[in-house]
N, C-alpha and C positions, 0 to 999 in steps of 0.2 A: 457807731453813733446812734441815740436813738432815731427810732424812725426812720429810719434810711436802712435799703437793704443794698450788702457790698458783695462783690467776688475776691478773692483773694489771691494770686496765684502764688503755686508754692507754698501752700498752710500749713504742711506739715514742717516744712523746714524749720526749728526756734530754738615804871618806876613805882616799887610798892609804896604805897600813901595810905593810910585809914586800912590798914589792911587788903589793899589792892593787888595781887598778884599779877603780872606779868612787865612787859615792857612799853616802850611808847607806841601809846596807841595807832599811831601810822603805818604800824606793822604787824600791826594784826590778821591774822586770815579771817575772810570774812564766816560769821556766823552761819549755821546753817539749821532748818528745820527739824526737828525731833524725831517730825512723823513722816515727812518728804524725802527728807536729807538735800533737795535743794537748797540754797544759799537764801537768804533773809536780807529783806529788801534795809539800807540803813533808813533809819528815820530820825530827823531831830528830834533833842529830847522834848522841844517845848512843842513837839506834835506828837511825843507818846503822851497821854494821859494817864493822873494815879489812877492805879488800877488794873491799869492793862500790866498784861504778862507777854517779858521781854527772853532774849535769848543773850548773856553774855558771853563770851568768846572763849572762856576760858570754865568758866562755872555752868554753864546751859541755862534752864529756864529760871527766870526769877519771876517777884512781881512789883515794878514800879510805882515806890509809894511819896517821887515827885522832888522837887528843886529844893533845896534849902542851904542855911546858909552858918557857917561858923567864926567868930570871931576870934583873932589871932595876934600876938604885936611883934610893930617892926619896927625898928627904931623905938620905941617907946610910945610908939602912936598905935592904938588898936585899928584892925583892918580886918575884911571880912571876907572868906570863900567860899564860895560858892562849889558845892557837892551835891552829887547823886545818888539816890538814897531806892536801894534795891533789894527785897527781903525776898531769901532764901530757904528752904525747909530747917535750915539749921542754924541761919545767924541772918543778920541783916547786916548789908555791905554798905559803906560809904564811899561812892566815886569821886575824885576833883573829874569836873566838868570835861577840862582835856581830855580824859580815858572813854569821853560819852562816844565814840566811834565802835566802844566794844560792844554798844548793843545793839539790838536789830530787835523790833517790834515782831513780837510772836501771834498773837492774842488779842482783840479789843475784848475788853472788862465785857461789855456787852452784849459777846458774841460768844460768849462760854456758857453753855449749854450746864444748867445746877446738875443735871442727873449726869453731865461726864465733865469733872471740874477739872481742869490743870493739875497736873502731878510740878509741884516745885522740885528741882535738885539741891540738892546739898554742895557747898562750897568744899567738902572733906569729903568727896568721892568725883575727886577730876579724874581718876586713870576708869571709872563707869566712862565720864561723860566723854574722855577721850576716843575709847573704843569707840561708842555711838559713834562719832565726827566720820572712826576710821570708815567703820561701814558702811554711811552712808555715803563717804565719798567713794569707795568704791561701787557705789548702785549706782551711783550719778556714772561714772566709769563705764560701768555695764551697760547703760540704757545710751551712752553716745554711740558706743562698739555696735551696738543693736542699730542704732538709727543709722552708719554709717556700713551697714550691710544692709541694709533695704533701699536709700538714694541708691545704693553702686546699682543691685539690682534693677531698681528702677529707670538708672540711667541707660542699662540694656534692652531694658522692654520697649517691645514694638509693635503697632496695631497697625490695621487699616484706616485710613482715614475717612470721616464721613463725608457724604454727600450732602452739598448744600441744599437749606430747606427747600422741601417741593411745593407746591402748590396749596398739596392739601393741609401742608403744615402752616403755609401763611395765612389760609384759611381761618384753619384752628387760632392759630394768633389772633386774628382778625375780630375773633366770637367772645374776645376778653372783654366782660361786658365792665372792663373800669380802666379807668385812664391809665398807663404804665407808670411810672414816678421816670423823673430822671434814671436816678439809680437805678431802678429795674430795667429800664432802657440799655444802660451801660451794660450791664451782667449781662442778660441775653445777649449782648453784640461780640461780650467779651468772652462769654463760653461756645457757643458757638466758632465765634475767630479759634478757640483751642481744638474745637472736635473736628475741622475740614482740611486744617493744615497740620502738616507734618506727621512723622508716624511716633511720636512719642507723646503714651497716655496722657491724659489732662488730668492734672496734681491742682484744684482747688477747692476752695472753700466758700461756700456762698450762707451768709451771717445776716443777720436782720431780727429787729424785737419783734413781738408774734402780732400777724395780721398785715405786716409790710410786705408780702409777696412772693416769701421763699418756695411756697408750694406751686403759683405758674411758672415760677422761672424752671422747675423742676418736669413741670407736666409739658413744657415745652423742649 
């Protein structure tokens, strides 16, 4: 939060229509980054904005060019749907609304850098963007097998514990010529509590916007 500096423990732990291919969107696997290969956060469409570049589930990167609507009759009475309108290197895709689950916001418009623009894919090269999906779910694979060999190890590692502050250390505390915040109260109380008890390393994270205190809680 701003302004406030925290400890953490544990940081490290974390139907085709309009040309639409695939099935009911409820069963989609979710989207996944290009350049990550993490999963993409879902966003309603009426908080993508045109412009921004989305990730479909099936086709990869597009770029949202926004809500519109087609008229149609039923009974003899004209009626109107509503579709999402999604341009590709190769064609521009028309979604019904229902399918809007297949995207995942990639990109804000505003946050693409002109000297490295977005490479769109093509709707007629899914076994490309398939491969992509595979590999990076496999790095995502790799990277838990990795995190789940460093906790194990960690859960064996074992230190001496420290002694609590002496004298000269409250001293040195003492000489902070600025009031503690709360939160910097907490932290010190709460890393300290990790370095005197028990014999297994202290796993945290101490976070705060710059000039909230990170560097005494450090030199303490």
């Amino acid at each position: 939060a701003r302004g406030r500096t925290a400890s953490v423990a544990g940081a490290n732990a974390t139907n085709a229509s309009r040309g639409v291919a695939g099935g009911a969107a409820a069963h989609q696997p979710p989207a996944v980054s290009p350049t990550t290969g993490l999963a993409l956060p879902q966003i309603k469409p009426s908080r993508i904005r045109k412009g921004d570049y989305v990730v479909h589930t099936s086709f990869g990167v597009g770029r949202f060019e926004g809500v519109f609507s087609s008229p149609f009759i039923v009974n003899g009475e004209v009626d109107r749907e509503l579709y999402l309108k999604v341009v590709f290197r190769d064609r521009t895709l028309e979604m019904p609304v229902p399918q809007r689950s297949m995207l995942k916001l990639f990109r804000r418009q505003e946050e693409v850098d002109e000297y490295a623009p977005v490479k769109l894919d093509s709707t007629r090269a899914v076994r490309s963007w398939e491969r992509r999906k595979s590999r990076a779910a496999k790095n995502v694979l790799d990277v838990a097998a990795d995190l789940l060999k460093m906790y194990a190890k960690r859960q064996k590692a074992r230190r001496v514990a420290c002694e609590p502050d002496s004298e000269r250390c409250i001293a040195f505390a003492n000489s902070f010529m600025y009031t503690p915040t709360v939160d910097q109260l907490s932290t010190f109380a709460e890393i300290e509590r990790d370095m005197v008890s028990g014999q297994q390393p202290m796993d945290r994270l101490v976070c705060g916007d710059v000039g909230y205190g990170k560097t005494e809680v450090a030199r303490r």
